[in-house]
N, C-alpha and C positions, 0 to 999 in steps of 0.2 A: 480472690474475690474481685469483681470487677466493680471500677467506681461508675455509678451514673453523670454525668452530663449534660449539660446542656447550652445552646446558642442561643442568642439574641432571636426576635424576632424578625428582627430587618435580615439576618441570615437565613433564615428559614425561608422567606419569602422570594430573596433574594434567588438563592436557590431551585425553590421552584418555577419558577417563573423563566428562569433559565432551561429545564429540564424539561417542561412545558413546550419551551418555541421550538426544541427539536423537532418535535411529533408535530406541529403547527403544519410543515409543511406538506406532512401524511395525510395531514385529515383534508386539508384543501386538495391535493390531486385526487384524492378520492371524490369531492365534491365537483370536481371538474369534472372527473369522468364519468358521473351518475347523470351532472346538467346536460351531456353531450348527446346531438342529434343522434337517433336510431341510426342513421343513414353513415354515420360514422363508424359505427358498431360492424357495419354490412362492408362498407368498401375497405376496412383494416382486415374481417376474415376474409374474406373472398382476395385481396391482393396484395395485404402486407404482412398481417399477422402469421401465416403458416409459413412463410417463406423465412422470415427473420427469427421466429419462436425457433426452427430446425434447425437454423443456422448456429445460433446461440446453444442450441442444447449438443448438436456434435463439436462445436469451439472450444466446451466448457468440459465435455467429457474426453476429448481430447488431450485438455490440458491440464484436468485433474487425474488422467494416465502418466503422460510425463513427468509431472511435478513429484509425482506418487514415487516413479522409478528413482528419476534422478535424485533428488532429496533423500528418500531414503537409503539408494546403494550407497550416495558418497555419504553421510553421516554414518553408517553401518561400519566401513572399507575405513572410516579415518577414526574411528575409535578401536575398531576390533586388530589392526594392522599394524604396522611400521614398518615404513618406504620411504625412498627417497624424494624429498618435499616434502613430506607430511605436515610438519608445521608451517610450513609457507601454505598449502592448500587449506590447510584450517579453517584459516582466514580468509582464502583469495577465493574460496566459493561462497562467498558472502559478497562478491562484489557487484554481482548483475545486479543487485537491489538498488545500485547508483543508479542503473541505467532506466529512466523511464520505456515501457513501452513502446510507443510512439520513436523515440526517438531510435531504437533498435530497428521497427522497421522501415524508417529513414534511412537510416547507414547501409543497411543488408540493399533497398533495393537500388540501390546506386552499385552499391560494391557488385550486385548480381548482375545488374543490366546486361541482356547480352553485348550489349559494346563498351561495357564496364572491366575494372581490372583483372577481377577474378575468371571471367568465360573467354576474356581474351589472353590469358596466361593459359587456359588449359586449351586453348586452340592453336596457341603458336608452340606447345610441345606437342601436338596430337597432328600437327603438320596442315591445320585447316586454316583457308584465309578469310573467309566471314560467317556470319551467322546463321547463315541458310545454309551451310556447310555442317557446323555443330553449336547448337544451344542449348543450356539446361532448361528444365523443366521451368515453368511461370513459377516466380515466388508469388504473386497475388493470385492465391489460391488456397481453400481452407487448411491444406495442409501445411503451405507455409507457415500461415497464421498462426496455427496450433505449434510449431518447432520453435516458432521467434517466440509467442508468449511463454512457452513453457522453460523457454533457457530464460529467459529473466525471472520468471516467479519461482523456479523452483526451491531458492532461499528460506520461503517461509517452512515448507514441510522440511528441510534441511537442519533449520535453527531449532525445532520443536523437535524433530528426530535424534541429532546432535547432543542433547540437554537431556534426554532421556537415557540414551544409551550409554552416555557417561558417568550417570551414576546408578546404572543397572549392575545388582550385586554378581560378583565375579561366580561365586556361588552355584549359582542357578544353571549356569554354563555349564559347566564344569560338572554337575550332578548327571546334566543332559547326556553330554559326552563319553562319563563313566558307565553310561547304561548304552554307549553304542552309536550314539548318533553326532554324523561328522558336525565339523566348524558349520560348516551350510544349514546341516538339519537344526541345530541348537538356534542358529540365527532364525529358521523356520518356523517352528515350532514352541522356543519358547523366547527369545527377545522381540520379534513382531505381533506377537499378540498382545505383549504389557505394552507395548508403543502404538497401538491401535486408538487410542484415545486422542493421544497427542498428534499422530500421521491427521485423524479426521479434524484436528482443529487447523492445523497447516495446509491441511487441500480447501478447507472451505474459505479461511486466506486468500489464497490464491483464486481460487471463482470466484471472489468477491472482486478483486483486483479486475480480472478477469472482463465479468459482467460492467464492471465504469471504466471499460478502454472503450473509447472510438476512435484515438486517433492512427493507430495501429490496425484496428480492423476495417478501418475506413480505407486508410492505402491500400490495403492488403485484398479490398475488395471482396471482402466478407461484408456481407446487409446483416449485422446482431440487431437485437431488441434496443440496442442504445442507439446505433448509427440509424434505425431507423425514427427512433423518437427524435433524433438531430435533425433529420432531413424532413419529419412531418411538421414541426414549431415551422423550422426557418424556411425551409424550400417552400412548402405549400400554404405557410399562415394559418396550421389548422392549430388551434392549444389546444380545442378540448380531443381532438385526434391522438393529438402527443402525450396527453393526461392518460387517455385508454391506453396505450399501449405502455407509459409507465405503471400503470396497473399491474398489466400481464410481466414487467420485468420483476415487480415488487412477491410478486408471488413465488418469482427466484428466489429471490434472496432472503423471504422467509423459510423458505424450505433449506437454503444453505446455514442461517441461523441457529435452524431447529438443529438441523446436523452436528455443527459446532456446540450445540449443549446438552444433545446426545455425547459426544465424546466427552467433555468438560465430566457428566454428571458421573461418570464408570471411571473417571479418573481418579482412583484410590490407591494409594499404596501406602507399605509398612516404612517407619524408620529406617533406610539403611546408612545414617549418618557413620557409624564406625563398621561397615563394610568391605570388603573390597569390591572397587571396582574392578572392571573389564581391563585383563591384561595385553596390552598390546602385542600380537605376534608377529616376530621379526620376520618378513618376504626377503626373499633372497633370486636373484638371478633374474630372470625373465621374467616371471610373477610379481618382481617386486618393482620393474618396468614400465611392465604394463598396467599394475596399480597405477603409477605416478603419469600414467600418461591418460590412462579414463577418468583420474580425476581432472585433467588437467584442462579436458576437451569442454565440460561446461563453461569453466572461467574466461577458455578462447574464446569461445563461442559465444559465449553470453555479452560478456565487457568487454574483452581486449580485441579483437578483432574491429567488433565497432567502436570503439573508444579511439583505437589507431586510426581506423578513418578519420575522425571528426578532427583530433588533431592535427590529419597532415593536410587534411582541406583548410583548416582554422588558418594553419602557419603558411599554405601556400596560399593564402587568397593574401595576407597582412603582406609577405612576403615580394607580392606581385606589385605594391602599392596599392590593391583595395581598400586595405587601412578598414575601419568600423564604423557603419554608416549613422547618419544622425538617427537614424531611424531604430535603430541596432539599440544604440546608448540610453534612447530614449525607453525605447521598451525593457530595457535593463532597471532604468530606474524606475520605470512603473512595479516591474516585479520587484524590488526590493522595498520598495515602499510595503504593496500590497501584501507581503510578504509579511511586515514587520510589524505593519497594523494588525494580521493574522494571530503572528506570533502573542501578540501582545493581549488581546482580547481573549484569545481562546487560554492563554495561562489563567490570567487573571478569571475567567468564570469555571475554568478545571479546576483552579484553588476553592474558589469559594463551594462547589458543588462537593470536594473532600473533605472538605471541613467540616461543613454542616452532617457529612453523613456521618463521619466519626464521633460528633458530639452530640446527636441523636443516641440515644440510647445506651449501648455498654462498649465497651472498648472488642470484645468477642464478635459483635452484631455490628459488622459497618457496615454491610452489605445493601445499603439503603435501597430504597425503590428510584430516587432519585438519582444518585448515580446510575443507574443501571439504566435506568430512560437516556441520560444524556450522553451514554456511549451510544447508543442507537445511532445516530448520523454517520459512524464511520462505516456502517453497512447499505448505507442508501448513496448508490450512483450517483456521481455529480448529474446527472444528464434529468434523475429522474429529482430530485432535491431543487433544482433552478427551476423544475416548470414548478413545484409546489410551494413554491417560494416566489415564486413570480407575482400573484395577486396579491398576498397580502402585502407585500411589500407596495406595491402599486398605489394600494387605497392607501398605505401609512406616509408614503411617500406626497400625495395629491391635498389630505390634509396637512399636509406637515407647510407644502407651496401655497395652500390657502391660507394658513394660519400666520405666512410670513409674507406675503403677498409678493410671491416668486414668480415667475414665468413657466421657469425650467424647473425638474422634477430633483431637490437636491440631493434626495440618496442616493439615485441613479446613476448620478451624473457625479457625483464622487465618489464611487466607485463602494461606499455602504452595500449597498445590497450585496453584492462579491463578498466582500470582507466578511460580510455575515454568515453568507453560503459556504464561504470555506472555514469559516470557525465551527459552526455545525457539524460540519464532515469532519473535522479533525479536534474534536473534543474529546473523543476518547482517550488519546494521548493523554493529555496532560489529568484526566481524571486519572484512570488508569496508574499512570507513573507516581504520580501525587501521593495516591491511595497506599500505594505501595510502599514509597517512601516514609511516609507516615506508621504504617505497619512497625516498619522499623525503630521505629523511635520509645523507648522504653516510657511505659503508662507511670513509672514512677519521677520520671522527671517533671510530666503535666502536673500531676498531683501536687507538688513540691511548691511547683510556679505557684496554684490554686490555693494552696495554704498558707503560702505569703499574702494572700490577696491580689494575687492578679486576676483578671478578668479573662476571659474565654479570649476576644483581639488582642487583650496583652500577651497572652500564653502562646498565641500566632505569631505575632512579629518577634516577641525576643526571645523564645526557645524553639519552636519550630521552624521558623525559616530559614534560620541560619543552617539548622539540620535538613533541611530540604532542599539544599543548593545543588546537591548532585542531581536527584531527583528534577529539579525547576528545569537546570544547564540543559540535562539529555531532552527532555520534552520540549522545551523552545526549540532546540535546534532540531529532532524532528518535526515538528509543527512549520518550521522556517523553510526547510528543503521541500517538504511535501506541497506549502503552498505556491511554492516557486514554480513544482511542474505541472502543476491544477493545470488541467488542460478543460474538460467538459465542463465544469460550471461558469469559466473564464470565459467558455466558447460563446455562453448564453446572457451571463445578466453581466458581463464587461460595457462600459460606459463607451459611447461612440467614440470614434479616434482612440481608443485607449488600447494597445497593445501590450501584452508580455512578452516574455523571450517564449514562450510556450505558445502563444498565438501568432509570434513573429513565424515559429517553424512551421507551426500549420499550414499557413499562407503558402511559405515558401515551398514545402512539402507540395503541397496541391497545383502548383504552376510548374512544379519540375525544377524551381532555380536551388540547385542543393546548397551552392556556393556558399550565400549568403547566411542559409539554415543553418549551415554547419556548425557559426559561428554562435549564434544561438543554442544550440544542443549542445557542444562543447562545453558550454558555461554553466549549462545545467546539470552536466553530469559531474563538472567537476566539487559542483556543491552540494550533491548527493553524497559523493565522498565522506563528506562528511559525519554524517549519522551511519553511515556502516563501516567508517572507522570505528566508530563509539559502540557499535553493536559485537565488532571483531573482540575489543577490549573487554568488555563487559563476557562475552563467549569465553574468553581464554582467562578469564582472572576467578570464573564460575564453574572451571572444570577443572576436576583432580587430576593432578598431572602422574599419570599413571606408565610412562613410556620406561621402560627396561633401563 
């Protein structure tokens, strides 16, 4: 029997009103783009909208092909097998999720540049002395585009693939088999369709991720629905232009949404806690070779080749005496500020938004409306989130300098608005996690607290929080990383003079000077590290170890 509960009203409130500002800024780009001249409506179809809506939807299908193959062969190949590395690969195709977008096609187009290291190694064994002699194919071109996102996203359908097929009963297999059908066909037929749920909740992941890249698709000279809402705000001054066309992105990613709970809702399965799993089959000779080398090709390709870049530029510019420019340290500490105020904010309103929805109602029923609103932001574009957040902040920000008789506009200009935009976006984290956390914690020890007399905040601070330290660690520190590499919403409502290491690389990206970038992207990838340390650990400490 489930006990009822209840919050304070200042939780309650608290809560909503939080869950609330999410959607705040849906409903104002909506109102921008309804107030917006006809004539805007006319010059977006006629010369931006078809062009960028095409671009975006072969970008997106593109990279929800890749993400699809690669994610699910290597989760498949590293549960179903045993090869040589198999437990170092485990792990190490989890690593491209360090690597922001942006930053991968930074390294690749340097490393590729015809007068770069890799066209001029395969020219001086092919016997040719310059470029006009032999060059590979343009990387700023949609095909690139779609190769470099799809080795970094492929992770998510990999983690959700991964998780599935490891505690897929051995059973099922095996019945397959007895009736005739090889390792392949059983893999066919009957583990891809129970992992059908889970694959469309990691490809809509990944289009999500996808859909809030510009700075990637912007080098790479792909025009998506994001690069051109960037280029219609800033280049041409138009916001109700950019409202419109976050409209037609927002219609993406409702439809990716629906998708992801389309899968979520077929996602049912039986007990298989005292089951067998999937027994690893030992490769042997050549087979078990070439396993260890097709896994191997993502983690090059994704992290370690650009990772090695960033490094030997990083060491050979310090090396050189470039040493780390004031400019560099500076935007360092911007990001780790913003970063931390990130962190901090968006804990503290994921706490209170799993709170309140657990002690609404029964301990069965957490499912609130309110959490469920306030994960919404992690689905909405930085690009398309900063214009819907641009006005009210504006009017809140104009009374706020009237009401203290300012000059200057103080949210702005400390960097609030950001801080809020990226708490927005990264609230589902720490709800989420929270949520989750809390799941775990046995309803008999609330109770216990409650029968002594403590209060609902009492019952917070001295029995659950302690218990929700694991929980709290992993979600700051993804909430911390992810705000570090915010690129698009940084791009927009960043206070003047004010730089990250993510808009330092932009810059630098954009003039060509890689040097300087490098050192910026080096530091950000090394703090991505971070959380997919913790995601490897959490992987391998959640899967039965089933190896011969």
């Amino acid at each position: 029997m489930t006990a009822q509960r209840s919050v304070g009203p200042l939780w309650r409130a608290t809560s909503i009103v939080i869950a609330l500002g999410v959607i705040v800024p849906v409903l104002q780009l909506a109102w921008l783009a309804l107030g917006g001249e006809f004539e805007h409506w006319r010059h977006l179809l006629a010369h931006v909208l078809p062009t960028a809506a095409w671009n975006t939807l072969q970008l997106m299908a593109g990279v929800g092909l890749l993400v699809l193959v690669i994610g699910t062969g290597c989760a498949w190949v590293v549960t179903a097998y045993d090869f040589p590395g198999r437990g170092l690969l485990h792990w190490a195709l989890l690593l491209p999720l360090a690597m922001p977008t942006y930053i991968v096609a930074f390294a690749y187009l340097d490393l590729l540049h015809p007068i770069g290291p890799v066209q001029g190694a395969i020219r001086w064994l092919l016997g040719f002395d310059s470029p006009r002699e032999f060059r590979l194919p343009d990387l700023r071109s949609m095909g690139g585009a779609i190769v470099l996102l799809g080795l970094v996203l492929y992770p998510y359908v990999y983690l959700t693939a991964r998780a599935l097929f490891a505690t897929l009963p051995a059973h099922l297999l095996e019945a397959a088999q007895s009736l005739g059908e090889t390792r392949w066909g059983a893999f066919r037929r009957v583990a891809l369709p129970l992992t059908r749920p889970a694959l469309a909740v990691g490809v809509s992941l990944a289009l999500l991720e996808t859909l809030n890249d510009i700075g990637a698709s912007e080098f790479l000279g792909v025009q998506t629905l994001t690069v051109a809402i960037y280029s219609t705000w800033i280049t041409r001054s138009d916001l109700a232009g950019a409202a419109q066309l976050a409209c037609a992105a927002l219609v993406v990613v409702f439809g990716l949404i629906w998708l992801e709970r389309q899968g979520r809702r077929h996602q049912r399965y039986g007990s298989t806690r005292r089951m067998a799993g999937i027994r690893p089959r030992r490769l042997r000779g050549a087979r078990a070779w070439g396993a260890t080398l097709a896994l191997s090709l993502p983690v090059l390709l994704g992290f370690a080749a650009p990772a090695a870049y960033l490094a030997w530029e990083s060491a050979e510019r310090l090396l050189q005496g470039g040493g780390i420019s004031a400019g560099l340290l500076q935007g360092l500490g911007n990001t780790l500020a913003l970063a931390l105020g990130v962190t901090a904010a968006t804990l503290a309103a994921g706490l209170v938004v799993a709170w309140t929805a657990r002690n609404q109602g029964s301990v069965a029923n957490r499912d609130h409306w309110q959490a469920r609103l306030a994960s919404v932001g992690y689905a909405l574009p930085g690009t398309v989130l900063a214009i819907g957040l641009l006005t009210p902040a504006l009017a809140a920000d104009h009374a706020l300098a009237d009401l203290l008789g300012l000059r200057s506009l103080p949210l702005m200009s400390l960097g609030v608005v950001l801080a809020v935009a990226c708490a927005i976006r990264f609230l589902a984290m720490p709800v989420g996690g929270i949520d989750a956390g809390l799941a775990r914690i046995p309803p008999s020890l609330e109770h216990s607290a409650r029968a002594l007399g403590e209060t609902v905040t009492g019952t917070l601070r001295r029995v659950h929080l302690p218990l929700l330290r694991p929980a709290l660690v992993s979600a700051a520190l993804l909430v911390f990383v992810d705000a570090m590499k915010e690129l698009p919403a940084t791009l927009l409502l960043r206070p003047a003079n004010f730089e990250t290491l993510a808009t330092l690389l932009y810059a630098e990206a954009a003039r060509g000077t890689y040097e300087e970038g490098a050192l910026a992207a080096f530091a950000i990838v090394l703090a991505g590290l971070a959380p997919v340390a913790l995601l490897s650990r959490s992987s391998l400490t959640s899967t039965p170890n089933t190896t011969p």
